[in-house]
NUFI-299221 format. One line per 2 residues: their letters; for each residue x, y, z of N, C-alpha, C. Coordinates in nm, 2 decimals, padded with zeros to 4 digits. Layout:
N
A = X,Y,Z,X,Y,Z,X,Y,Z; ...
//
This chain:
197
XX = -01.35,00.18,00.73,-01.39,00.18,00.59,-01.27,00.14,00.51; -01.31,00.03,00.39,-01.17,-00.01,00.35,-01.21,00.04,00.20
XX = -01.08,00.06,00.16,-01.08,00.05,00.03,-01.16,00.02,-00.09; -01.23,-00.12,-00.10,-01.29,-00.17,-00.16,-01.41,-00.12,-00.14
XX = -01.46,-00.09,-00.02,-01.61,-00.04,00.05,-01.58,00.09,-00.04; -01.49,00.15,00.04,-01.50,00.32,00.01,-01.51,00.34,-00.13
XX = -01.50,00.27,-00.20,-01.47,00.29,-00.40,-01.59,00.23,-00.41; -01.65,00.13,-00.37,-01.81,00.08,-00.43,-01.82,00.12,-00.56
XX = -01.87,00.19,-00.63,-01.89,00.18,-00.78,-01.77,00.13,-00.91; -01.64,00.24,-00.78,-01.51,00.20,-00.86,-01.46,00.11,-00.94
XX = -01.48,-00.02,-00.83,-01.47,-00.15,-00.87,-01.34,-00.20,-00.84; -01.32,-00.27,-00.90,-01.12,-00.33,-00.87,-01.08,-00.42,-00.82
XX = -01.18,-00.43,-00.69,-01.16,-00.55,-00.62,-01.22,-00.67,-00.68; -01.08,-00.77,-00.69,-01.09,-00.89,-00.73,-01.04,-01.00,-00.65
XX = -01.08,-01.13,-00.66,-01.01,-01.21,-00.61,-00.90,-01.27,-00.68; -00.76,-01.28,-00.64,-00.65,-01.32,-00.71,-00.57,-01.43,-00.69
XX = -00.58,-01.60,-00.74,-00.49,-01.63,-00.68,-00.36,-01.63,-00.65; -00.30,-01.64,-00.60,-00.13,-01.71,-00.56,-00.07,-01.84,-00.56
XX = 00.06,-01.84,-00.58,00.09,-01.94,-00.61,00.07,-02.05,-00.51; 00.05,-02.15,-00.54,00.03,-02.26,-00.40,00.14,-02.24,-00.29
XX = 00.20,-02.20,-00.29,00.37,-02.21,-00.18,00.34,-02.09,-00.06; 00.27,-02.00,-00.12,00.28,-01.88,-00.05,00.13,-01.82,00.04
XX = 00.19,-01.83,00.16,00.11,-01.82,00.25,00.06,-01.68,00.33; -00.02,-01.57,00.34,-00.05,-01.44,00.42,-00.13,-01.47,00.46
XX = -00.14,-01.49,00.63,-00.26,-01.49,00.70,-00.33,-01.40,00.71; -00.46,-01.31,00.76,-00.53,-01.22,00.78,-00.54,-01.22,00.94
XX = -00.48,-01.13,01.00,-00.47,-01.11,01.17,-00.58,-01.12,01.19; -00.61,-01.18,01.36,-00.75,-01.20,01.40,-00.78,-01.02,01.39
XX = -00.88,-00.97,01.35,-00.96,-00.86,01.37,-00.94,-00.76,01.25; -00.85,-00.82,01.17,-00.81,-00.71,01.01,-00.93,-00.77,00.93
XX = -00.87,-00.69,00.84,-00.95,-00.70,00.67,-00.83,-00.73,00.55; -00.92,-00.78,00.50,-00.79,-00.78,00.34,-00.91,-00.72,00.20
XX = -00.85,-00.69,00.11,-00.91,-00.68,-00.01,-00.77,-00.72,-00.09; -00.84,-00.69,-00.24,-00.75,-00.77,-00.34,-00.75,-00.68,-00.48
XX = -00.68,-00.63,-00.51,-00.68,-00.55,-00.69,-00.61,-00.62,-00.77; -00.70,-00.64,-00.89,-00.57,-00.68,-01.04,-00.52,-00.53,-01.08
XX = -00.39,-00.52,-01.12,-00.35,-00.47,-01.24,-00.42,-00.47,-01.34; -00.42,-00.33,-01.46,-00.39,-00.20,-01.35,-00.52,-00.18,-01.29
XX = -00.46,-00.09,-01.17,-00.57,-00.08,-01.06,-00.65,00.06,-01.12; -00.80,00.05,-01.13,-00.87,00.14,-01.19,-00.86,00.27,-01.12
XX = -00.83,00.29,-00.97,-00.80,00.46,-00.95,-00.66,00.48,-01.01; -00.60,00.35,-01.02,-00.43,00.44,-01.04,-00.40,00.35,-01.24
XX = -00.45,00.38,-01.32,-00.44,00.29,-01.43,-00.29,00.31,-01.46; -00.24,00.42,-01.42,-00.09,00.46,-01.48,00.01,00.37,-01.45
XX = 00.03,00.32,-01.37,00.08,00.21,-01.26,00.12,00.13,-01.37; 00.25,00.10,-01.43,00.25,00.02,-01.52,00.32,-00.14,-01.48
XX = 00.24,-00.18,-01.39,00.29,-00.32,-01.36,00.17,-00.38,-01.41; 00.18,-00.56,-01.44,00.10,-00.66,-01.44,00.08,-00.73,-01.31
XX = -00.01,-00.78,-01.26,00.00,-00.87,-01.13,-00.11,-00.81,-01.04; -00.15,-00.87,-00.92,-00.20,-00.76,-00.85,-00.16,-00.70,-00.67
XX = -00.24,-00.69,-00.62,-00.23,-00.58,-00.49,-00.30,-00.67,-00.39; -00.26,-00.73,-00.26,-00.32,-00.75,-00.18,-00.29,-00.65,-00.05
XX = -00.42,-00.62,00.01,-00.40,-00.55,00.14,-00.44,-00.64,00.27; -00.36,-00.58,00.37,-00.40,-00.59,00.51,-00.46,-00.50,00.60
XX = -00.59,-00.43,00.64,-00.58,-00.36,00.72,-00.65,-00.38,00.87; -00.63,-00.32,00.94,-00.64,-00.27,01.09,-00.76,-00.27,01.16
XX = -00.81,-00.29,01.24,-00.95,-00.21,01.29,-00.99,-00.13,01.29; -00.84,00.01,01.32,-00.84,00.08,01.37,-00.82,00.23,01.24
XX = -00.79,00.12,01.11,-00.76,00.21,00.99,-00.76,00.32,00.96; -00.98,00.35,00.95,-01.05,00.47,00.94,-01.06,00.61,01.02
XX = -01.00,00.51,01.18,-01.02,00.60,01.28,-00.94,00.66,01.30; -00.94,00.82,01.31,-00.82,00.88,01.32,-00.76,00.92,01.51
XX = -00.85,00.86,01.54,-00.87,00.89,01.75,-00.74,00.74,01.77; -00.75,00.63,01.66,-00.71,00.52,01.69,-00.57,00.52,01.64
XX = -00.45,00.45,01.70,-00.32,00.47,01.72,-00.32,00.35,01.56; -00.38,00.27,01.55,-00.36,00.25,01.39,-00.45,00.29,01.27
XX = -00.45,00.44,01.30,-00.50,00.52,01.18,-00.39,00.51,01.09; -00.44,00.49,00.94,-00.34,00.47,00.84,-00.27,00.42,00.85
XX = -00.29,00.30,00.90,-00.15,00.20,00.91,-00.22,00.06,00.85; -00.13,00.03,00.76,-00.16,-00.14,00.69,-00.05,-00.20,00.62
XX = -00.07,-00.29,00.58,00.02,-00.37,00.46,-00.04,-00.39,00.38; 00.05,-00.37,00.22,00.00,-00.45,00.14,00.14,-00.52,00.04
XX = 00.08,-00.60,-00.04,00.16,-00.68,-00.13,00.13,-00.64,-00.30; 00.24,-00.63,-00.37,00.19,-00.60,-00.51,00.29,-00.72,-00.58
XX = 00.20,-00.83,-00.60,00.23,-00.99,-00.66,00.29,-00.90,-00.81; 00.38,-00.92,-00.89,00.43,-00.88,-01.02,00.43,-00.95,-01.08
XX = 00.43,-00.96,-01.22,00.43,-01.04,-01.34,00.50,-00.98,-01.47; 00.55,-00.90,-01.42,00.66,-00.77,-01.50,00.78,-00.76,-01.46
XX = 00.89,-00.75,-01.53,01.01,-00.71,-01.48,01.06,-00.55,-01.45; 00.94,-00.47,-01.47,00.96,-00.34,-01.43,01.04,-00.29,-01.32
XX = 01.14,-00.20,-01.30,01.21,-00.21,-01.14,01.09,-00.19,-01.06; 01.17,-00.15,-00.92,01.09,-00.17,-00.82,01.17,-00.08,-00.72
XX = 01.23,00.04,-00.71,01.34,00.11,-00.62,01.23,00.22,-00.63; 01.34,00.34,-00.53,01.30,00.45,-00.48,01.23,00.56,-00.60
XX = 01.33,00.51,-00.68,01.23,00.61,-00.88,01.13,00.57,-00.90; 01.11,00.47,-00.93,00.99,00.41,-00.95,00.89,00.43,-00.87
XX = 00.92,00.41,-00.75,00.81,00.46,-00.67,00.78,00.53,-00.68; 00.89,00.64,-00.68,00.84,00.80,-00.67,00.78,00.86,-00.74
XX = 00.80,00.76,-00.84,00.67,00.79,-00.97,00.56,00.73,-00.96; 00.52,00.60,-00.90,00.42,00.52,-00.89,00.33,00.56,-00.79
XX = 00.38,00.58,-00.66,00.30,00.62,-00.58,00.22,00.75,-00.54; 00.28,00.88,-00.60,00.16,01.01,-00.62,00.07,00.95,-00.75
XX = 00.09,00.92,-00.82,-00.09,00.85,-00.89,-00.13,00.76,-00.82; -00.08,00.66,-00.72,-00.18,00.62,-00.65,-00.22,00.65,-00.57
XX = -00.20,00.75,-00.51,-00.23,00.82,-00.36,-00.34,00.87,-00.43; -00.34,00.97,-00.52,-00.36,01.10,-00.56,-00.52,01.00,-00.63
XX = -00.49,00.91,-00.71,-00.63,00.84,-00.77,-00.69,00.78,-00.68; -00.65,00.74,-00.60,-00.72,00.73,-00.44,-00.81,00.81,-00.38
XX = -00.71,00.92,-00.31,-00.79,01.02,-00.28,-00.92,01.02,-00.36; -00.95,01.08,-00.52,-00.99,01.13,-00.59,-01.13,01.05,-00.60
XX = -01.10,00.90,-00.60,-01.19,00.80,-00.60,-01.29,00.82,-00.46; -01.22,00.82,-00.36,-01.28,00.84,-00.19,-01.34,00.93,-00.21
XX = -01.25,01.04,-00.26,-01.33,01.18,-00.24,-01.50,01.17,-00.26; -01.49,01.09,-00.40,-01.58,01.14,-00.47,-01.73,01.08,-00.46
XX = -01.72,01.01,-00.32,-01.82,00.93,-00.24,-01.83,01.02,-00.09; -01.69,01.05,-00.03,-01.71,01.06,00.07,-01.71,01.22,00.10
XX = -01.63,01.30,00.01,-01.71,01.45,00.05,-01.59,01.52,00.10; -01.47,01.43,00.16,-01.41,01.48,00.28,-01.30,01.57,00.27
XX = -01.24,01.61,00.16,-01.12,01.67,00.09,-01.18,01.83,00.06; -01.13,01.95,00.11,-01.13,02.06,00.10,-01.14,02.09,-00.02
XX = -01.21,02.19,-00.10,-01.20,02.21,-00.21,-01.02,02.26,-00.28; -01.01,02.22,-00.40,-00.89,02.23,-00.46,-00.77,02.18,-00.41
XX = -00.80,02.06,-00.28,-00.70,01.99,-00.22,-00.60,01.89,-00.34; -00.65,01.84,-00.43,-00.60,01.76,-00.50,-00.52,01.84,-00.64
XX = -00.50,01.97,-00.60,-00.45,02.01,-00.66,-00.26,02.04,-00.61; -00.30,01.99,-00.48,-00.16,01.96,-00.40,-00.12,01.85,-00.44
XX = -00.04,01.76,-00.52,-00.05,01.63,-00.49,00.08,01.60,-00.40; 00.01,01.42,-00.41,00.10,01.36,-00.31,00.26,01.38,-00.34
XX = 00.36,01.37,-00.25,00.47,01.42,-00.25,00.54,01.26,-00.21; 00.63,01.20,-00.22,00.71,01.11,-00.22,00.84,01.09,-00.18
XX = 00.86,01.07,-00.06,01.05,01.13,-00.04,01.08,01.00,-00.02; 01.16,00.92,-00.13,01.17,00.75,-00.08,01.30,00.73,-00.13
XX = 01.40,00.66,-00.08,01.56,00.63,-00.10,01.57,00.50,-00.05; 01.70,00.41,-00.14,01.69,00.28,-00.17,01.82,00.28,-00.06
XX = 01.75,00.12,-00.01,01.84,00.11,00.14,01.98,-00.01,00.16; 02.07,00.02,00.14,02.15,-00.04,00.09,02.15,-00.10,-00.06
XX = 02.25,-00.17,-00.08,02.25,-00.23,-00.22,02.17,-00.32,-00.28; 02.16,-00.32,-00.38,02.06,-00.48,-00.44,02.14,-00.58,-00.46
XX = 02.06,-00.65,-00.41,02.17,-00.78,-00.45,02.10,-00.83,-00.61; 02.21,-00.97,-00.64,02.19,-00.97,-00.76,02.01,-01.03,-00.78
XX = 01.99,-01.12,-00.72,01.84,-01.14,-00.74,01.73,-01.04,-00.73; 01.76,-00.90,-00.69,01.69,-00.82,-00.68,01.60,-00.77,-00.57
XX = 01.63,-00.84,-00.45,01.61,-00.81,-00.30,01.62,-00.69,-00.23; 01.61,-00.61,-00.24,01.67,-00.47,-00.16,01.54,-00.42,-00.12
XX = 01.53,-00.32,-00.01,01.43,-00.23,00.06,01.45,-00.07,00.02; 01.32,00.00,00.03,01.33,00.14,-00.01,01.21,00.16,00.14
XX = 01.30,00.32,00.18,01.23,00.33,00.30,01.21,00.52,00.26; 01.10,00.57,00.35,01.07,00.66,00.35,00.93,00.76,00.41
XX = 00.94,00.86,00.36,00.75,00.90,00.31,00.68,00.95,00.24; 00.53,00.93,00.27,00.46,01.00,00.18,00.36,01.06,00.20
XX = 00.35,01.16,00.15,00.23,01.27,00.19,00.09,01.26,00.12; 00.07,01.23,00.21,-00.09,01.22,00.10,-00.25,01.29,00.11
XX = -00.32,01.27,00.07,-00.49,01.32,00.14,-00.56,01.20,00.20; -00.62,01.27,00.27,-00.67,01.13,00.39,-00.82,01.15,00.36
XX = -00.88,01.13,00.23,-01.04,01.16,00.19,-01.09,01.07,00.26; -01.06,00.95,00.35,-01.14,00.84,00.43,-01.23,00.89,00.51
XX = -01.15,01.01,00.62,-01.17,01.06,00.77,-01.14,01.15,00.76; -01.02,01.22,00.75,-01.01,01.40,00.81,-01.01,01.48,00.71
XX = -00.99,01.45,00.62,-01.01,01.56,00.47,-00.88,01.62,00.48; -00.79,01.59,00.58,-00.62,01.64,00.61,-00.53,01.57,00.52
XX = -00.40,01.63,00.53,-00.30,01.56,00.46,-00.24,01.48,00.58; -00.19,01.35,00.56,-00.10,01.26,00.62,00.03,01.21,00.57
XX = 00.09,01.21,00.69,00.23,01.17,00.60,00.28,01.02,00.69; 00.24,00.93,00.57,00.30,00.81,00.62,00.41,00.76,00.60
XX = 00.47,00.70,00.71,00.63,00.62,00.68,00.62,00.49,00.61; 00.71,00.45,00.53,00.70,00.35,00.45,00.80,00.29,00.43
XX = 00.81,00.16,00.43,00.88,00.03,00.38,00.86,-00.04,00.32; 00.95,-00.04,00.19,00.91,-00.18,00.14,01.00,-00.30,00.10
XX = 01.01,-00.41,00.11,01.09,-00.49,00.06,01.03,-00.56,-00.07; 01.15,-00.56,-00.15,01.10,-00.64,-00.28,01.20,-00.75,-00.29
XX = 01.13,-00.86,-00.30,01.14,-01.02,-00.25,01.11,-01.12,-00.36; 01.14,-01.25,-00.35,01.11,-01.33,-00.49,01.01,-01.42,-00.33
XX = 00.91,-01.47,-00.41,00.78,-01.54,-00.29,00.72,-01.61,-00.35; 00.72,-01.71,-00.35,00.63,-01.83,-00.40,00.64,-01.86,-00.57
XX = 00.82,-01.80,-00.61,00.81,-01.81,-00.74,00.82,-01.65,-00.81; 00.75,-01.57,-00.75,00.71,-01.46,-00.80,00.77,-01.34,-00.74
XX = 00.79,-01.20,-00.80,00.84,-01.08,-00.72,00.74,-00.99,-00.65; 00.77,-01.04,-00.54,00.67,-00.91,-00.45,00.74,-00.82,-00.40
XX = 00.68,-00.70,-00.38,00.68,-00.58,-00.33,00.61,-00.57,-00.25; 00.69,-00.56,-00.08,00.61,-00.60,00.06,00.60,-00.45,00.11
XX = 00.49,-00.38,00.10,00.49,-00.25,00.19,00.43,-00.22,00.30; 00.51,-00.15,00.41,00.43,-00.13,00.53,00.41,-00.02,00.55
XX = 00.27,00.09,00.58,00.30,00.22,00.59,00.20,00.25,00.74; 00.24,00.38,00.79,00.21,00.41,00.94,00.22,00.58,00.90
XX = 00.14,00.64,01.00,00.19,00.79,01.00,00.28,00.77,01.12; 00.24,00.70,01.24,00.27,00.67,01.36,00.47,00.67,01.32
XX = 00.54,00.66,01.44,00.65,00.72,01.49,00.74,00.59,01.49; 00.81,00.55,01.43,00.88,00.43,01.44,00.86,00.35,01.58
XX = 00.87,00.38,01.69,00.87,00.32,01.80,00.75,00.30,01.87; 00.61,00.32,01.79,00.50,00.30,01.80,00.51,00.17,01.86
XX = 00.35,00.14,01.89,00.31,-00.06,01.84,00.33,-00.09,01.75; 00.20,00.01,01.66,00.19,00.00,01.55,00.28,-00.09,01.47
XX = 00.42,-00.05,01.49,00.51,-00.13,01.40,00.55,-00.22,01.44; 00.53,-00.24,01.58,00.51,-00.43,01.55,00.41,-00.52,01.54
XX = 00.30,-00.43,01.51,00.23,-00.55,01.45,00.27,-00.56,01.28; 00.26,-00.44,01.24,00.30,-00.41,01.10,00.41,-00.53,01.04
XX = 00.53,-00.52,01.12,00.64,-00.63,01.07,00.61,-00.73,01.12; 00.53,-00.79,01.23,00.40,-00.93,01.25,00.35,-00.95,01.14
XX = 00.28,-00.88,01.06,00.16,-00.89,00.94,00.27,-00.93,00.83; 00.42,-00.79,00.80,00.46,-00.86,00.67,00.54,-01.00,00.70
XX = 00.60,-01.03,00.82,00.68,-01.12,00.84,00.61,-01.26,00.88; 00.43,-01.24,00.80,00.41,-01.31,00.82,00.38,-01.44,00.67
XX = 00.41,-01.29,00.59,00.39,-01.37,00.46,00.53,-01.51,00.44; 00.44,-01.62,00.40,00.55,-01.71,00.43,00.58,-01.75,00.29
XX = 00.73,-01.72,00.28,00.73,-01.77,00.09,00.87,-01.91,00.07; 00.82,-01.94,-00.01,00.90,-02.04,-00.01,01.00,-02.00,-00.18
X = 01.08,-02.00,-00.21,01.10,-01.93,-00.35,01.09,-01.85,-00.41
//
């Protein structure tokens, strides 16, 4: 079940173009979906631009070694930073408006779960350089309203990149163990995005 499925009424999903230069294939057997800014579970999110995802076969399934594991890209149109603060502000409203949106179709979240919210432990990994390149690595705790009605805590990377002209924010998240597969297909999918500028 992806995103866009699981929100059905929500809405959000759009199709977005990219710049001509910039290339993300879709792995034989994934899915992608697509959000403009701002994204209607998470409106707080104060960037312009939008969200492309990658996910898995195996996403929804929690028996499957790539439960909760995908990529996605958030194309910018804002100069807003993009480090471990920001996130750590950005990402419990979007976990948390997530959840909240799933929940609210799928049933699966214990009562007064979302009164825990998501939790964010993310630190910026080495320096930035001057174009504004650097990675923030970490995790985050979230509700899994898709499948187990449990909390998950997925590991996360992201690189923020200039790609086809534009600044992306490349994220990869897994609950799975660094030494998984998982993560190589994960750095397959982001290292597949091919940017020219």
């Amino acid at each position: 079940m992806l995103i866009a499925v699981a929100l059905g009424a929500c809405g959000g999903a759009h199709p977005e173009p990219r710049a001509a230069a910039v290339v993300w294939p879709v792995p034989q057997g994934w899915r992608s979906e697509t959000f403009t800014f701002p994204i209607e579970f998470a409106p707080a999110i104060q960037h312009r631009g939008s969200e492309e995802l990658r996910f898995p076969k195996g996403f929804a399934d929690a028996s499957s070694p790539e439960f909760w594991s995908y990529a996605f890209v958030w194309w910018l149109d804002d100069d807003r930073a993009v480090d471990a603060a920001t996130l750590g502000v950005d990402l419990p409203p979007y976990y948390d408006g997530l959840a909240k949106a799933v929940d609210a179709e799928s049933h699966k979240l214990p009562a007064g779960a979302l009164a825990t919210p998501t939790v964010a432990t993310l630190h910026d990994e080495g320096a930035q350089h001057d174009e504004g390149a650097h990675r923030v690595i970490g995790d985050i705790a979230i509700w899994d309203a898709f499948t187990t009605g449990a909390r998950v805590t997925l590991h996360v990377k992201v690189s923020v990149v200039r790609c086809g002209g534009r600044r992306a924010a490349v994220f990869a998240l897994s609950p799975a163990a660094s030494d998984a597969a998982i993560w190589k297909q994960l750095d397959g999918v982001v290292g597949s995005l091919g940017c020219r500028g």
